[in-house]
N, C-alpha and C positions, 0 to 999 in steps of 0.2 A: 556408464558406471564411474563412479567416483575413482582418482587416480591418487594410488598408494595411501590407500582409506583413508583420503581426507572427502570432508564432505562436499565441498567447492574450493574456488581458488584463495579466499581470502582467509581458510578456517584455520586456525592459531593464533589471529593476529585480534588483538583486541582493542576495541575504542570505546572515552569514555565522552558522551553525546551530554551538549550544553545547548542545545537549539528547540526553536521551534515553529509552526506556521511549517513554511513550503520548503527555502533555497537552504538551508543549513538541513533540515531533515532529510532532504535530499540525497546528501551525500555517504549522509549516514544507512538510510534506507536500502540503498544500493550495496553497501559496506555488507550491510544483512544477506540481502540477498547472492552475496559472494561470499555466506560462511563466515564472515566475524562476528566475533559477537560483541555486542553494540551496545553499553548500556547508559540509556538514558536519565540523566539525572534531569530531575522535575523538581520545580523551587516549592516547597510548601505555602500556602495550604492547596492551593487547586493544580500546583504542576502545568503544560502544556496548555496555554490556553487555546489552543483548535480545540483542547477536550467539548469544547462548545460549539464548536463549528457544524452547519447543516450539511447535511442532514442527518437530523439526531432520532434516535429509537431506542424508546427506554433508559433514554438519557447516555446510548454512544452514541458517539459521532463516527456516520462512514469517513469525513474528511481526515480524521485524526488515524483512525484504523488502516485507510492507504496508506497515508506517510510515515507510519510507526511499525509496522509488520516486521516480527522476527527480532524487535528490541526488548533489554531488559527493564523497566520500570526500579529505579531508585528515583524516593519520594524524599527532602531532605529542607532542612532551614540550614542555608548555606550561612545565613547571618552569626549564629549557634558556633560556638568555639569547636563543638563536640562535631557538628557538619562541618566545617573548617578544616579539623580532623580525619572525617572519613573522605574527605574529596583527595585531601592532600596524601591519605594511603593508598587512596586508588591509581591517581595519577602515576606512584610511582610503578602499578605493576601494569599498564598499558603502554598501549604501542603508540597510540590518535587520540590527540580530543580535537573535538570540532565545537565550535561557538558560534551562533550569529547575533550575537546582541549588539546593542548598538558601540562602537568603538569606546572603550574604556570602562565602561559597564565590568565585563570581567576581571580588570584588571583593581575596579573599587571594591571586587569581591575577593581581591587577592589570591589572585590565579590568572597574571598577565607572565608572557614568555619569559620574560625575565626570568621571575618569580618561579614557575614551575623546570624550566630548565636545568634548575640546582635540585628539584627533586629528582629528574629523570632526566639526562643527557642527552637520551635517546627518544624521545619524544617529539612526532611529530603535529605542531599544533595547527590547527587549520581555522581561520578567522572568514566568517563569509559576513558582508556588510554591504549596504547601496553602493555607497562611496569609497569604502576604500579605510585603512587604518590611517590614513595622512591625510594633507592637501585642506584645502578652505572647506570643503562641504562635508569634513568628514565626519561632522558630529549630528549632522543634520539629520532628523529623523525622513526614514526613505523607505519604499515599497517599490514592487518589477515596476508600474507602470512610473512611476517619478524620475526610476533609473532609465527609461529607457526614454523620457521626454529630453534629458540631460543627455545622454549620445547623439542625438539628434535622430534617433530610428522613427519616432513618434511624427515629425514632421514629414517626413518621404510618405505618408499614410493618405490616403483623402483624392479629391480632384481638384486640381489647380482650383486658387479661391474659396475654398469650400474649408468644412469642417476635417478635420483629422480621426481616424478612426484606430485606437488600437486594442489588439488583437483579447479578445475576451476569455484570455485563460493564461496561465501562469509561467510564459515560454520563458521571460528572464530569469526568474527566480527557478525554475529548473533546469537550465540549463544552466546556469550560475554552479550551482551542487554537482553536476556534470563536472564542471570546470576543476572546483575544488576536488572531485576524487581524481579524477586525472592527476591534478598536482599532487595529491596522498601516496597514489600508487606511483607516481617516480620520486618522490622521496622517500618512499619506502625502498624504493631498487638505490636509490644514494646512500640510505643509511647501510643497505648488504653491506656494502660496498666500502664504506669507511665507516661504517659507524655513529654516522654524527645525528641528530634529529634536526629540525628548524623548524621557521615560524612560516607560514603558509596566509598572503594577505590577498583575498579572492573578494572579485567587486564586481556587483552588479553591471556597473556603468561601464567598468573593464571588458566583462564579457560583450556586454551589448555591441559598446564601440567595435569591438573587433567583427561585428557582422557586416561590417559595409563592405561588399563586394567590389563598388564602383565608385561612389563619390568621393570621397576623402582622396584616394590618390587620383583621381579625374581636378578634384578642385585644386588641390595642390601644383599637378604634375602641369596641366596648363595654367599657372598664375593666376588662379583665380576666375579665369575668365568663362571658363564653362562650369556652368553651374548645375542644382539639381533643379529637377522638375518632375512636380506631382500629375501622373496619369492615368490617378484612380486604381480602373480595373485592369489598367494594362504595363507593362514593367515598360518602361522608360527608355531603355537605351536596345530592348530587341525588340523586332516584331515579324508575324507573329508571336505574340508572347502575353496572355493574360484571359480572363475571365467573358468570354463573349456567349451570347443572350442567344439561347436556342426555343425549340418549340414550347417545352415546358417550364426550365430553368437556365440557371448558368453552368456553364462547361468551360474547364479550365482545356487551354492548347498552347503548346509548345510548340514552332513548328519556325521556327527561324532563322535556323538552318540553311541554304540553300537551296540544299537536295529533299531539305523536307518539304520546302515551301512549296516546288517545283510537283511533289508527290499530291500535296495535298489542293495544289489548284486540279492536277488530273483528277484525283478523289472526285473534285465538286463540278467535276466539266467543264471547266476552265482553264484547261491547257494556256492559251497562250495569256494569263494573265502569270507564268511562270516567268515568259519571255519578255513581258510589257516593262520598258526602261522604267517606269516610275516604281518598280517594284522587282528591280530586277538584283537586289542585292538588301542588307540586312538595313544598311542604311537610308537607301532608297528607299524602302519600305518605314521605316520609322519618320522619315519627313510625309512619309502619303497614308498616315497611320489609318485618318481614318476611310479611303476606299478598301484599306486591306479590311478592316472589320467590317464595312457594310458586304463586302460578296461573301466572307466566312459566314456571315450571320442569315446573310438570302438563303445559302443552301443549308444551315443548320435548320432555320425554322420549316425549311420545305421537307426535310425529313419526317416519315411518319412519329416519331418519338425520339426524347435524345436519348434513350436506349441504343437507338438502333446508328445514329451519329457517331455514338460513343464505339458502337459494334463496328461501325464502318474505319472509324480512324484507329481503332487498334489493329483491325484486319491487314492496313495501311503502313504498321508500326509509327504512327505517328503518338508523340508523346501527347497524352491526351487524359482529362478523368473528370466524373461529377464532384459537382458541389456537395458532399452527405453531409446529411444533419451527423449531428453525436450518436441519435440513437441508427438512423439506418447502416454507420460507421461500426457502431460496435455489434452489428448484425451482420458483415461483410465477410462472405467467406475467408477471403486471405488474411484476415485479422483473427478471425477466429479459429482460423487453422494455424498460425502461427503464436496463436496466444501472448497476440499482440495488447488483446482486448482477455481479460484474465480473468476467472471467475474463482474465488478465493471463497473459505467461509471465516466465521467472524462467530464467538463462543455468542454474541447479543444480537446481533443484526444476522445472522443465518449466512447464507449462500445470499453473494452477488459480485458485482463484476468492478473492476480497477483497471489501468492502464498496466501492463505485464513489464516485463522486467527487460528493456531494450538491446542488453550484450548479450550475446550468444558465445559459449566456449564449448570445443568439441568436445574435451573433455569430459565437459560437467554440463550434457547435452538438456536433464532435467531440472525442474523447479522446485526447491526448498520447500517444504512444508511451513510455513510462515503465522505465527498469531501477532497482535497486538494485546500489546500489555494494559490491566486493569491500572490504575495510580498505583504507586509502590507497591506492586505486586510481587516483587524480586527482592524487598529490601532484606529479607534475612536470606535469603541463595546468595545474595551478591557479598554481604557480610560476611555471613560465616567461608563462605567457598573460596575467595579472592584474600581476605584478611583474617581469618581466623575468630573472629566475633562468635560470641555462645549465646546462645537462645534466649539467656536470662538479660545479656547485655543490651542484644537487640528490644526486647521486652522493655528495658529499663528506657533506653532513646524514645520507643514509640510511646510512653507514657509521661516522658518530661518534652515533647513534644518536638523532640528534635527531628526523627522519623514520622511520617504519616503513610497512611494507606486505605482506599475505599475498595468497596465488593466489588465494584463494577467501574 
């Protein structure tokens, strides 16, 4: 049940949304999803271009309908003195605006921190970019995969010599919008606190960099001397540890451990290759990598099914799971009991399924009733409600072309 009827954790707090595509919608999305309410301004004539993105029915887009769920639709020509006007009223009654365009883009729009800080003091502004608001690359146009070629993540991918493989869906660019609400919501607990707003500068390449678990302080902390090295299907520096080839597919194991390692030679009847010095600890086993995957892989493929593999090593508690396609994934019990895998409707597209909403608060244990917005769908809610605009005025904007708005 909602706590001291607010509807989620974020409801009172308003932002006004400058983004669009994946890593800036992101944060915003989420915003929704926790009760603020979000409204998206969309540059005239077409607003959001994912409004084009596949796949499209009846001319929505589901891609655009994921990312926008629970936003308001202001459709505006920011160029227009009169939109110049209603950005700069909004601004001042919001809490967030969020932007990803490319560095300085909003600021030729005349609504860089500077610039709107003398409207609202207390405004939190949030900047999501590849590169960054500085530095040599900052102007360069950039997408997840560019940013994550430029941290170096993109290289650790592939098998020694070979070609490089990254990852076919949107991890930077959403986990980036990750990053930026994180920093919104402690700046929002700064500003409780003293009151101040600030500028918020979230980067692609920032995020990414910080996923290196090992190399960076390995390459550093030994002078250079130990380096990385690509081992495909298998991680590098554990083993057990990686993607090994069973009866039917591949089967990710974790088993690195000692005590796991030691469990999982019994599992396969191989007790004393627990004991056997060339595999008698994590490193040992990482220089003798690959007899450790040829005896995992003899008795995976001897197993009737990797069902039944998969049934043995959890029996086992060994960390262990298949490889699922997207679709046998978004059919997996524990996703779909956890409404990890979400099945939303859509007033164009009907009932179907999205990626769910990742934080859980006990509080606010249930899921928002959520739509995506038509193009300026809201421009006279957002008018008259927030700034006092009359029917006739809005009328008068949407007919000298300052305002737009389609059916659908």
């Amino acid at each position: 049940m909602p706590t001291n009827g607010r509807k989620h954790v974020l409801d009172g707090y308003k932002a006004l949304d400058f983004t669009q595509f994946v890593a800036g919608p992101t944060v915003t999305k989420m915003m929704a999803e926790m009760g603020a309410e979000v409204i998206k301004v969309e540059l005239a004539p077409d607003g959001d271009r994912s409004r084009g993105m596949p796949f499209l029915k009846n001319e929505r887009s589901g891609y655009f309908v994921q990312q926008n769920r629970g936003k308001l639709s202001l459709c505006l020509d920011p160029r227009s003195e009169a939109g110049k006007t209603i950005i700069r009223e909004l601004i001042a009654k919001v809490d967030v605006m969020v932007e990803n365009f490319a560095p300085g883009v909003i600021g030729r729009m005349g609504f860089d921190y500077n610039t709107v800080r003398k409207i609202n003091p207390k405004l939190i502004m949030c900047s999501v970019s590849t590169f960054g608001q500085d530095g040599p690359l900052a102007n360069d146009p950039g997408y997840d995969f560019i940013g994550q070629a430029y941290a170096g993540v993109t290289s650790l991918s592939g098998e020694e010599g070979g070609a490089h493989y990254p990852p076919m869906l949107a991890l930077g660019d959403v986990s980036t919008g990750v990053h930026g609400l994180a920093a919104i919501a402690c700046a929002l607990l700064h500003r409780e606190r003293s009151g101040e707003g600030q500028h918020l500068d979230i980067s692609l390449v920032d995020a990414y960099f910080s996923y290196h678990d090992v190399w960076v302080q390995t390459l550093s902390s030994s002078g250079g001397t130990v380096k990385p090295v690509r081992t495909g299907l298998h991680y590098s520096v554990l083993a057990p540890a990686g993607m090994f080839k069973g009866r039917e597919a591949y089967i990710l194991i974790f088993a690195w451990l000692d005590h796991h390692w030691i469990k999982l030679c019994e599992l396969m009847g191989r007790p004393e290759l627990g004991r056997d010095p060339r595999f008698i600890d994590n490193s040992s086993r990482v220089k003798n990598r690959v007899g450790v995957i040829e005896a995992i892989e003899i008795w995976l493929q001897s197993m009737p099914s990797d069902e039944a593999a998969i049934a043995a090593l959890r029996e086992a508690r060994l960390p262990c799971g298949p490889v699922l396609t997207v679709e046998k994934a978004m059919q997996h019990p524990h996703l779909v009991k956890r409404q990890t895998v979400q099945t939303v409707h859509d007033r164009i597209l009907g009932d179907f399924q999205i990626p769910g909403f990742p934080l859980r608060f006990s509080s606010f244990p249930g899921r928002l009733d959520l739509e995506a917005p038509f193009l300026g769908e809201h421009n006279e809610r957002i008018l008259s409600s927030l700034l006092g605009y009359s029917a006739d005025r809005v009328a008068r904007l949407t007919q000298e072309g300052v305002l737009r708005s389609l059916p659908r």
